[in-house]
N, C-alpha and C positions, 0 to 999 in steps of 0.2 A: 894724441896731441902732436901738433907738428911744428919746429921753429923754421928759422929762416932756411934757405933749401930746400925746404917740403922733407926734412929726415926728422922720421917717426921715434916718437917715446912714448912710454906709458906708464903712469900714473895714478896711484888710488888717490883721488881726491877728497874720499870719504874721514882720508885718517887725517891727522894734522902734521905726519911730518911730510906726506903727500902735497897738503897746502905751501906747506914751507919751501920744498922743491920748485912748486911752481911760481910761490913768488917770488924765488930768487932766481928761478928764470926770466921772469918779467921784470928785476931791476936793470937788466941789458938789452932787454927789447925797444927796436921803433915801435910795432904794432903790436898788440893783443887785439884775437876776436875769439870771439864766445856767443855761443847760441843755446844757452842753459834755459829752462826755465826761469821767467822774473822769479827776481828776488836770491836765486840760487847762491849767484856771485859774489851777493854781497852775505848772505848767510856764512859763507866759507873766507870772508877775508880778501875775497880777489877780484872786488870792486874797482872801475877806476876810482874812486876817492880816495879809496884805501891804497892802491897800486902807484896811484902818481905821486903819493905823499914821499913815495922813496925813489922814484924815477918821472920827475915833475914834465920831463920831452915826451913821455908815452901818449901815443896817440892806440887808443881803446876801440874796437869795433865792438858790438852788442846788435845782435842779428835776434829780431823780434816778431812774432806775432803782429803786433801792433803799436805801433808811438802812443807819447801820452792820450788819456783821455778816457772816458769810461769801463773799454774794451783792455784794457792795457797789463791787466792782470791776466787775461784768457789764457791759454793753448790755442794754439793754431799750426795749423797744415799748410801746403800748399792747396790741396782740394779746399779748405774751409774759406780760402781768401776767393778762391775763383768763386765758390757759392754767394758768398754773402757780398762780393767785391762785382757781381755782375757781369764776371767774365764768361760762366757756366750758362749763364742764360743767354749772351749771346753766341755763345758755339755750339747749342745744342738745337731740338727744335721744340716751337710753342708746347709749352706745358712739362716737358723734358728736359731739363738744363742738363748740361754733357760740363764734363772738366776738356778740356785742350788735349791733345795726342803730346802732351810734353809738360813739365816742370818747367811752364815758363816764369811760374810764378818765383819760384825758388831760385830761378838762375835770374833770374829781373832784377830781385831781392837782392841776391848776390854782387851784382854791378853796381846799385846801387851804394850798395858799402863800402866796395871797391872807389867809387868816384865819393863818395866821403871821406876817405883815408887818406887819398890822393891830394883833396884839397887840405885836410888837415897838415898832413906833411909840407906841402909849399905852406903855408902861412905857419907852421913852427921855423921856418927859414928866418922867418922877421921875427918872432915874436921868442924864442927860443923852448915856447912850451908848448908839449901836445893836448888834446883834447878829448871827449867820450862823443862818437859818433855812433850814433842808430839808425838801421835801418829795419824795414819793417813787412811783412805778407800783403797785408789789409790794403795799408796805403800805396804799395807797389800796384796791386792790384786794380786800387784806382784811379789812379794813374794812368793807366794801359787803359782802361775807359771811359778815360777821361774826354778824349774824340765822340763817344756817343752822348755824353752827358753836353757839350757843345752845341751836338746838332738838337741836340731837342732843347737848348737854350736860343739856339738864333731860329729855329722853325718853330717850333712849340711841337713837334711832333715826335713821340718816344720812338726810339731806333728797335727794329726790329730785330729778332732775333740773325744773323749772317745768311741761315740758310735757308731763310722763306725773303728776305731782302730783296727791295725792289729795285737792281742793278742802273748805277748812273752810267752804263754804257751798254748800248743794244747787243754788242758780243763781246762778255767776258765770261768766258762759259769751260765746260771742259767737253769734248768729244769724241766718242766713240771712232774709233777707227778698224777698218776694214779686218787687220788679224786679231780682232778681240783687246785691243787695248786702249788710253785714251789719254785724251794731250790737252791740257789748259790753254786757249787762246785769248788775245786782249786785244781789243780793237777800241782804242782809247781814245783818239783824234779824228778828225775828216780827214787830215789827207790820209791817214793810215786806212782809215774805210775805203779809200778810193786805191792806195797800195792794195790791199786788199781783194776788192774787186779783181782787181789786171789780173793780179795772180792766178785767182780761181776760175776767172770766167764769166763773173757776175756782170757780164753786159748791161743785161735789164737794169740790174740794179744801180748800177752807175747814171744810165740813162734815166732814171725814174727822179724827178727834182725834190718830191717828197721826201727823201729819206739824205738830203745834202746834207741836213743838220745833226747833229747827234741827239737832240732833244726829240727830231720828228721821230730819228730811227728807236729810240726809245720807245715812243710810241704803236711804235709795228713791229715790234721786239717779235711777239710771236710768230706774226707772218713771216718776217724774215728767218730767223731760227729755222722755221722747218724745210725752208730751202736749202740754207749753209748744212745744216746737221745733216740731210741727206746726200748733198754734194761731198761731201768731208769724210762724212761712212766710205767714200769708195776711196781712201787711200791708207795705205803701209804706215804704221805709225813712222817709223824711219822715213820713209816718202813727203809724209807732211809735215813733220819736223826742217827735214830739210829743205822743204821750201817755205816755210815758213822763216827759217834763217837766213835763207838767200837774201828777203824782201825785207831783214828788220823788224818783224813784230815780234812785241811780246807772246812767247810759249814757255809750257816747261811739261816734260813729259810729268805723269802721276805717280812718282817713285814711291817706293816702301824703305822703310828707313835701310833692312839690308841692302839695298840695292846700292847702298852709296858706299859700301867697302868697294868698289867696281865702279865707280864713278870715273870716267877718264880725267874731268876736267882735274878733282878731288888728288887723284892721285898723280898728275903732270907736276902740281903746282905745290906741293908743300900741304895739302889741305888734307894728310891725314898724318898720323906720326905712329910709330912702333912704339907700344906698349907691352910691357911683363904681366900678366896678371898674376894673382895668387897661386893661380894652380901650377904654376912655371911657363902655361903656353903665351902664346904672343899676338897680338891682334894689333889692330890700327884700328885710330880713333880720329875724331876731330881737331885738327889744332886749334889756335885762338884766330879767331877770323879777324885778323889787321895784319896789316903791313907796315912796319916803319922802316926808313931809308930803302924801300925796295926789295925788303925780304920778309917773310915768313919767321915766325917766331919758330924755331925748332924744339925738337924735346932738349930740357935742360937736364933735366934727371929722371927716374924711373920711376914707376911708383911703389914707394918703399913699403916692406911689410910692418906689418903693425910692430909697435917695439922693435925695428929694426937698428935705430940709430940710440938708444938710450944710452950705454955705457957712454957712450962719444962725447952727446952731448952734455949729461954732469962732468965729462971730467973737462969741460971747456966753459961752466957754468965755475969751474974751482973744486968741483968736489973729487977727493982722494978715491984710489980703488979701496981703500978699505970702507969707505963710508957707503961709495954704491955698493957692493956688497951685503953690507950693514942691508941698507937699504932694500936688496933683492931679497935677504934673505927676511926682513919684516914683512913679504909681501907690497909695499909701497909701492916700489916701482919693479914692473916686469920686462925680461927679456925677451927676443925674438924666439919664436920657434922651433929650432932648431932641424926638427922632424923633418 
């Protein structure tokens, strides 16, 4: 369990003076979130109905499976929402459905409660009360494909899986380059086809009036392709990158997620931050990808070990060191580690 600060306490929420603890932490809270199983919260008393009866301004997150409606009792996952939410079938290929190289579900999920909280908070501004906001797997999920559910409502034709897709632009590809590695290109616009050409050398191709359009070049996608792909085989990925930056197109090398501890841009610019892990050592991670007033959000605190802050926080909750004691020594609540 975490309050405000992100400092760590722990909790048996099994017992009832566990329950109590906790929601006498929640009578001082802006936010409560929880992502228990339905029905858990309110089995234990620590429902918003039950919680705002004594703190009427709490604004409740409840991080779910899935909103009302049939489904709303289930278990769900991340993987279960990409399956049945039709994200897996289009990242994978025909017959194969793949989950996503990340928990976009989970973190999509996450924002979303995040900008539910957000608005509850401004409108208890006016209203002086907070409210129980949900968010949810399933519906995050479709959401996110919500764009192909779209295109097969204004064509009538179902969207193919990503990676059998038949590309709305004759080079949006990725490419093998000369030392064995490979670089995404995107050639989006005509004048950028026509950038393009200058760069590389594609005379013919400039001169040829067939392919001005981006619908004809579509159309000779494959012709074209095995020209570029073999012209493009003969450069240094660092070579074609940088001329490809020269001239403004979209590229981006085929990174591995290690690759971005080593990211120059990543680590110029704020975009990774020093972290403590458990074991004591220290790594860098991602920050929050925004800027406000011009800066980079920095690490605010570390990340705390588990039961790191609990004596702290009861004794700023009211309670006596004889009571957490009381307390540590019933098992209810545990201390850090010490080891």
């Amino acid at each position: 369990m975490y309050n405000r600060n992100k400092r760590s306490l722990c909790i048996d929420l099994k017992s009832p003076a566990g329950r109590a603890v906790a929601a006498k932490l929640a009578e001082g809270a802006d936010v409560v979130i929880e992502n228990f199983r339905p029905g858990a919260m309110a089995a234990n008393g620590l429902d918003y109905a039950t919680l705002s009866q004594r703190n009427p301004g709490l604004v409740y997150c409840s991080a779910k499976g899935f909103l009302a409606g049939p489904y709303e009792e289930r278990t769900a996952l991340d993987e279960v929402a990409q399956m049945m939410g039709g994200l897996a079938y289009m990242t994978g290929l025909p017959g194969k459905p793949m989950r996503a190289g990340a928990s976009v579900i989970d973190v999509a999920g996450g924002m979303f409660g995040v900008i539910g909280i957000l608005a509850a908070l401004q409108q208890r501004q006016h209203t002086g009360l907070g409210q129980e906001v949900k968010t949810s797997l399933y519906e995050t999920c479709a959401f996110m494909v919500g764009q192909h559910m779209a295109q097969m409502a204004v064509t009538g034709t179902p969207a193919p899986p990503m990676t059998v897709r038949r590309s709305a632009w004759a080079i949006y590809d990725i490419f093998d380059t000369r030392d064995k590695d490979q670089v995404f290109i995107g050639v989006v616009t005509d004048s950028q086809w026509r950038t393009f050409c200058e760069a590389f050398g594609f005379d013919d191709f400039l001169a040829d009036r067939t392919l001005d359009g981006n619908s004809d070049r579509v159309r000779q996608r494959d012709r074209i392709l095995e020209v570029i792909r073999k012209r493009l085989g003969g450069f240094d990925k660092a070579e074609l990158m940088q001329r490809l930056e020269a001239i403004g197109l979209p590229f981006a090398p085929v990174a591995k997620p290690e690759d971005l501890f080593d990211d120059p841009h990543l680590n110029a610019a704020g975009g990774l931050v020093e972290l403590t892990l458990p074991t004591g050592a220290t790594t860098h991670l991602p920050a929050l990808p925004i800027e406000m007033a011009g800066r980079r959000m920095d690490l605010r605190h570390d990340l705390p070990r588990e039961a790191e802050h609990s004596q702290e926080v009861l004794r700023e909750a009211g309670y006596a060191d004889a009571e957490i004691e009381r307390l540590v020594a019933e098992g209810v609540v545990r201390l850090p580690d010490t080891k």
